[in-house]
N, C-alpha and C positions, 0 to 999 in steps of 0.2 A: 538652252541658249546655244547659238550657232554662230562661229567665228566665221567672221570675211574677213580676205585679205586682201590689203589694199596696195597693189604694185603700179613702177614706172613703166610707163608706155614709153620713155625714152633714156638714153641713159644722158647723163650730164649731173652737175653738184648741186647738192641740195643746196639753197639761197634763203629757205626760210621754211619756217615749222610752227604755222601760227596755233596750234593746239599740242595739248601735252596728255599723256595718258591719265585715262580717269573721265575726258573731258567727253561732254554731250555732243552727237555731232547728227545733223539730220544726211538725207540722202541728199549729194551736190555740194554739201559743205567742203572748201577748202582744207585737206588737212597737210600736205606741203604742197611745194612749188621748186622744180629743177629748172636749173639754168642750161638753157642748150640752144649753141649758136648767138648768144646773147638776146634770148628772148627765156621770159622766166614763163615756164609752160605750167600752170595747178595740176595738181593732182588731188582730185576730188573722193569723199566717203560713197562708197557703191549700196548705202543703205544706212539704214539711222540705227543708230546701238551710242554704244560709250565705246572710246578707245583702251583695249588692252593694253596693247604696247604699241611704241613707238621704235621701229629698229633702225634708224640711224638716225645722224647727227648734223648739225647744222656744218657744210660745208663737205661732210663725204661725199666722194664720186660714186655714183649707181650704174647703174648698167639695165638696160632695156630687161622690163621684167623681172627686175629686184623686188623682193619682198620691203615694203616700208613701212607698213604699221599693218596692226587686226584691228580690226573692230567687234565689240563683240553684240550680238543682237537679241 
């Protein structure tokens, strides 16, 4: 099995984290959403597996190409 890692393509605060590690997730599935410029942009799974981890927390600031969760496949 092979870990993807799923990063922010923008930096701004995380506003929600509808899955938790452990969880099923197909390719396109929402697994957060950053707030930037007041528009909540998803950040989607780049492929179907379960999530490893989850590395931050609802309301941390990211940074453009922060690591945010694995998935593992």
């Amino acid at each position: 099995m092979s870990d993807i890692r799923i990063i922010s393509e923008v930096a701004g605060r995380i506003c929600a984290l509808p899955l938790e590690a452990g969880a099923a997730v197909s390719e396109g599935d929402e697994v957060a959403f950053v707030e930037a410029m007041k528009m909540e942009i998803p950040v989607a799974a780049p492929a179907t597996g379960t999530i490893k981890s989850i590395l931050v927390a609802l309301d941390d600031v990211v940074a453009e190409g922060q690591l945010l969760a694995i998935v593992e496949t």
